[in-house]
N, C-alpha and C positions, 0 to 999 in steps of 0.2 A: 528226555531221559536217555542215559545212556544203558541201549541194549547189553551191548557186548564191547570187546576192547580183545584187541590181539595186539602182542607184546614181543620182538624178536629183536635181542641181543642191546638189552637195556638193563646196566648193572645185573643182578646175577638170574636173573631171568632169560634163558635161552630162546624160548620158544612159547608162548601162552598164549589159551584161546581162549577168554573167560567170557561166560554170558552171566547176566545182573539183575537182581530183582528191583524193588522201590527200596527195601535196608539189605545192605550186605556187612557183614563182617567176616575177619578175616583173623583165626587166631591158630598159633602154633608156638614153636620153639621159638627162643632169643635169636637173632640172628639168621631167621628162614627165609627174610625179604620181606614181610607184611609191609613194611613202611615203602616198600621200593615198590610194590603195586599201587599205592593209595602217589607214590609221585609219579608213577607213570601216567595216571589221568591228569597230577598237575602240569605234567610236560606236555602233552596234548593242550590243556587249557591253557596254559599260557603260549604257546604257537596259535590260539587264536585269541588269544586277548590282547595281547602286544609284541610280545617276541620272545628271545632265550638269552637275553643277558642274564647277570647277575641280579639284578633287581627285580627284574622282572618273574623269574624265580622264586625269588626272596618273597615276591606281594602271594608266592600262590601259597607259602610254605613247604617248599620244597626244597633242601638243603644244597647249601652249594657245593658243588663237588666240580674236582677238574675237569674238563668234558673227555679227557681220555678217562676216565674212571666210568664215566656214562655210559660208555659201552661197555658189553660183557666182555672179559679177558682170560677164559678158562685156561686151565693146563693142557698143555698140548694140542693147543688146539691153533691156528691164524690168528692174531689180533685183528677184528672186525673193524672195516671203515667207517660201516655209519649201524645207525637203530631205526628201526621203524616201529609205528605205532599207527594203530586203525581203529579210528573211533564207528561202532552202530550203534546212531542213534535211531528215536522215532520215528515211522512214517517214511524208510528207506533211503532217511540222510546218512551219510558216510564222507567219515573226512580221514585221511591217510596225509602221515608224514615222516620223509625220510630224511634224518638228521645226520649231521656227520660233522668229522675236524679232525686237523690234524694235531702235532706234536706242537706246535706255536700258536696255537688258537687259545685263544682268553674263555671261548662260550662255543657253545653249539652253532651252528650253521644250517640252513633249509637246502638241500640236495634235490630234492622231491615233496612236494604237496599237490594235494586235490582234496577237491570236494564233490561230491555225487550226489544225484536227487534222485533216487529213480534209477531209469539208463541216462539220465541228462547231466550231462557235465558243468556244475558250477561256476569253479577256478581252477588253475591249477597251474604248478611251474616245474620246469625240469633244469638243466643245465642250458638246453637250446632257446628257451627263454619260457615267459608266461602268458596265461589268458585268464580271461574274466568275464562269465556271460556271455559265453563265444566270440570274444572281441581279440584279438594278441594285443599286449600291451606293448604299446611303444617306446613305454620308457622303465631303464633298467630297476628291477627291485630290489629292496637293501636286501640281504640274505641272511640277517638277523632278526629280519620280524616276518609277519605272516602274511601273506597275500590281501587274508580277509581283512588284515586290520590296513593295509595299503589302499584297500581299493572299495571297502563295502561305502564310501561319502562319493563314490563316482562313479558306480553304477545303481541299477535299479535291479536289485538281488529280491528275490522272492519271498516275501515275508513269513512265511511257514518255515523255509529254510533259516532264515537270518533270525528267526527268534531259535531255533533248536542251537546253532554257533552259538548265539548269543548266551543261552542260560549254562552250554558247558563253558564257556570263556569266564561265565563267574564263578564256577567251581575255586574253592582254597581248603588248603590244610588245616585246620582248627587246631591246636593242643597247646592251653590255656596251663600257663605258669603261673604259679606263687608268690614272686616277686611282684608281677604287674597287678594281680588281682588284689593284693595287699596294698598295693601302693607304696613300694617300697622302691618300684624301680618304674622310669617312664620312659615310654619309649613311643617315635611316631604311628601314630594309628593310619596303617594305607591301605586295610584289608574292611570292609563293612563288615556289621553294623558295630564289631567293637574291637578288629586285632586279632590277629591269629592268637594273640597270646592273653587278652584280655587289655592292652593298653587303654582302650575306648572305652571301658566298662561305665564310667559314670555317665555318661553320654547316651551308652545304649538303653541303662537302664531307666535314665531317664526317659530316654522317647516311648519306652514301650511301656510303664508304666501309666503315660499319658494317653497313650492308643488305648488302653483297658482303660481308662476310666472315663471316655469317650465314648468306647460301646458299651459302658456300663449304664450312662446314664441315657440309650436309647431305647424306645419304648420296646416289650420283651426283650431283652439282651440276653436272657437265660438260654435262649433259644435260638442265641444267632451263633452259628457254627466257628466262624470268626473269635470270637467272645470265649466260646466254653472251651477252645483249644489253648487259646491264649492264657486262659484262668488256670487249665488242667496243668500248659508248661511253668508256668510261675509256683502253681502250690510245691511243685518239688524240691522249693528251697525250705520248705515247711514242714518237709519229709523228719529230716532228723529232729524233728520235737523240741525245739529250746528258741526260736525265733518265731516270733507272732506276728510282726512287720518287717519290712524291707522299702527301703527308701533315698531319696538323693535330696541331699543338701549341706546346713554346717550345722556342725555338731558342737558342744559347748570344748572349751580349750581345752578345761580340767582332765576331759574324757578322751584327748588327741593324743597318739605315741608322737615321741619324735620321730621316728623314722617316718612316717608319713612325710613324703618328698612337697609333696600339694596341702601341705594339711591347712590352707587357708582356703582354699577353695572349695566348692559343693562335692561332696563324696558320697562313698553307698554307705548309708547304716544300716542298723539290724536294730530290733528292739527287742529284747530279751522278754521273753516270759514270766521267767521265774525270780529276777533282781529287781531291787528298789527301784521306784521312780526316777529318785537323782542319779539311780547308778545304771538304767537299763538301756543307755542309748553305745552300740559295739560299732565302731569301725569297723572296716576290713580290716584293717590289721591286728583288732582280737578277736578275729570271727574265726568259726569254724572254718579249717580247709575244704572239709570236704562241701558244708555248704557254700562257700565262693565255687565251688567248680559245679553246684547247682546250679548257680546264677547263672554261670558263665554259658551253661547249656540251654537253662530254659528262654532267656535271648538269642540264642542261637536260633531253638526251632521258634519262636515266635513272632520276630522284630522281623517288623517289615521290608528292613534291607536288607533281610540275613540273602545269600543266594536262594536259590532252587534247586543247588544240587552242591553237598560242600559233604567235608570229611571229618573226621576227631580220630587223631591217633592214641593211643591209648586207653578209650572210653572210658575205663574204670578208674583211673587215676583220683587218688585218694577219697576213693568210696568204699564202703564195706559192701559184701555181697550183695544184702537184700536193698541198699542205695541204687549199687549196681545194675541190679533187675530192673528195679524202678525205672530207673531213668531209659534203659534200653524198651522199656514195653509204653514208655512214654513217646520215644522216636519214632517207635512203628504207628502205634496209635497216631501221630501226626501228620504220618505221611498218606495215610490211607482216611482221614479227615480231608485234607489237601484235596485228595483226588475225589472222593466221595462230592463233596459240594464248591469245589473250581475255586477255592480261597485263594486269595489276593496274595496270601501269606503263608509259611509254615512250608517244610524240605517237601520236594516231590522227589528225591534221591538225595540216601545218605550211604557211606562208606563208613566203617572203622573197623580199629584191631584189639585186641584186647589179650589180656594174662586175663582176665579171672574167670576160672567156670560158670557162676552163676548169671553173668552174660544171657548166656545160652538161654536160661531156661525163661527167657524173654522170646524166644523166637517157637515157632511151628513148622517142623520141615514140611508139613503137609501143606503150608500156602506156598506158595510157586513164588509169591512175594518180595520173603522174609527169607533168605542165602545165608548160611553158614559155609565158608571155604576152611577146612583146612591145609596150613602152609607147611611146610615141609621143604628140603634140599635132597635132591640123590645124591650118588656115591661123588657123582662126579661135580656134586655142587650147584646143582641150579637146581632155583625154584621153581617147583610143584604148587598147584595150588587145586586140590579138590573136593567139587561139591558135597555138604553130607546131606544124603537124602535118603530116606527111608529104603526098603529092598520092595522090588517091583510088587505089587498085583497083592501089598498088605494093608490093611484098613487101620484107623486109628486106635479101634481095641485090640485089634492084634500086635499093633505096634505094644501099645500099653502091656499085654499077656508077657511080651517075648522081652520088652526092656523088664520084668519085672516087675512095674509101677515105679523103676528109677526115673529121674531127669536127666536131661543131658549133663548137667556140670558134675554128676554123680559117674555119669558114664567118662565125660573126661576123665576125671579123677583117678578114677579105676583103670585107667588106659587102654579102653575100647573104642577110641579112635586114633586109628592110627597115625602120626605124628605131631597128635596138637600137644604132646609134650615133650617135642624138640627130638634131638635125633636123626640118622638118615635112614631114608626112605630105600 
């Protein structure tokens, strides 16, 4: 898991020292940065998953941008040569890297990296060259990709350390489009278990459909912790009340749009509740939106290949409030399942951002857990981003006394937090 992340002169982020529960969100104004925090940790994970090309980028969801824009560029201020980024994680790993390029560079470039265990030095490279497990390497490393990914097949790296690398290197941006979940548009699947955007959806659905009805038919299954998470993240495509099934295969022709780009091949259906027999079998492409972005998420936290720690920008996207809630008190419920009984499966770290108030009233600022940041700009443009947490040495009913029995997206609303409705700070 990652602890905390310090952030200096990375897009409009000057300076940030954030620390992180198992869910954080991150909500404020249009344009305060939330997306440029949630790439910050893709920029770190992708410097250890592959490198900082373009594509490489692209697999974490993190937008491509010139790498002069990647640094911060305030008014009045130097134009900065490089950004740093410092990942704590668990158990006193730490990995630092300092990225940099000029005016002719295609991508970012590695100035400086390391990794720390402890007081023990991992890896690590400067300009005078690199090492690895105490060794200096002999031979020159590209400066487009990461040490860790150069050299962890040639040394003997310490398995507590190379699994903590390893879960933030599969860190990716999640935010599932319309197009792909409809099948209207297809695009290559290079992010598990289904697409940043939903491209894999029939695939994913498929597999994890297969995993639940595998521990279904084992003996107690009611009771295997595995099983009642999986079953809990699936019913919330059953949330908005009009689909009674969900399923992968083919559907009769009659019942096919044409815009279905695949419409010959196995896709997701829905099986209506309330319409005729000959008429109840919905494609994605006349399914609800908001249910596709149910799907989209209850694969996410479910399916065996999702990561261990990944992101959703926009969380609420085409949900109505009480959707909203749901699916946000379904993530935490997952993570904290995760950790409770050591699953094979399901987020042990999630990030996202969101516009809707009702969010909120998913979270408890009283567990140390569950992080509300709000984001914000000052005068001079750079992103703020602070924790809301209660006022010291007050107890839950006091809290409840002094909000009035309001909720948080009540107190948004009302705009008694300061800048989660945009604005400068």
């Amino acid at each position: 898991m990652i602890e905390g992340l310090q952030i200096e002169r990375f897009k409009s982020i000057r300076d940030l020292d954030l620390t992180f529960g198992s869910v954080n969100i991150f909500i404020g104004g249009n344009g305060s940065g939330k997306s440029n925090l949630l790439e910050a940790v893709g920029i770190v994970s992708a410097a250890l998953s592959r490198g900082l090309s373009d594509g490489d980028l692209s697999k974490k969801g993190v937008r491509i941008t010139p790498p002069a824009l990647m640094k911060s560029a305030f008014k009045n201020t130097e134009l900065p040569k490089s950004l740093t980024l410092k990942a704590k994680m668990s158990d006193g790993v730490e990995y630092y890297c300092g990225l940099t390029s000029s005016d002719a560079d295609s991508s970012l470039s590695f100035r400086h990296e390391s990794c720390m265990s402890g007081n023990q030095k991992v890896f690590g490279r400067s300009p005078n060259g690199a090492s690895a497990c105490g060794q200096t390497l002999s031979r020159k490393i590209d400066r487009y990709r990461g040490v860790w990914d150069q050299t962890r097949a040639l040394f003997d790296y310490d398995d507590h350390v190379a699994a903590q690398l390893d879960t933030l290197a599969s860190y990716a941006i999640y935010s599932p489009q319309t197009e792909f979940l409809r099948g209207t548009m297809v695009g290559k699947m290079d992010t598990p278990p289904l697409g940043l955007h939903g491209e894999g959806l029939p695939t994913a659905v498929k597999g994890f459909l297969r995993d639940l009805a595998l521990l279904r038919r084992r003996k107690n299954s009611k009771d295997d912790p595995s099983y009642k998470m999986m079953k809990s993240a699936i019913d919330l495509v059953f949330a908005p009340n009009w689909a009674e099934r969900v399923r992968v295969g083919r559907i009769s022709d009659i019942l096919k749009s044409r815009e279905l780009l695949d419409a010959g091949d196995d896709m997701v259906y829905f099986v209506d509740t309330f319409m005729h027999a000959k008429r109840n079998t919905l494609s994605v492409y006349d399914s609800s939106e908001g249910t596709l972005f149910l799907l989209f998420a209850a694969i996410l936290i479910g399916h065996k290949e999702a990561p261990d720690i990944f992101a959703m920008d926009n969380v609420d996207s085409a949900l109505n409030p009480a959707l909203t809630r749901m699916l946000l008190a379904e993530v935490i419920s997952a993570t904290k399942e995760k950790k409770k009984h050591s699953l094979d499966r399901g987020p042990e770290q999630v990030f996202m951002t969101s516009h809707n108030p009702t969010s909120l009233d998913a979270f408890d600022i009283f567990d140390d857990e569950t992080r509300i940041f709000v984001v914000g700009r000052t005068a001079n443009g750079e992103t703020t981003a602070e924790r809301l947490v209660p006022p010291e040495d007050i107890t839950k009913k006091q809290w409840r006394l002094a909000s009035r029995g309001r909720n948080l997206s009540q107190m948004w609303i009302d705009g008694e937090m300061k800048g989660a409705l945009g604005g400068i700070l």
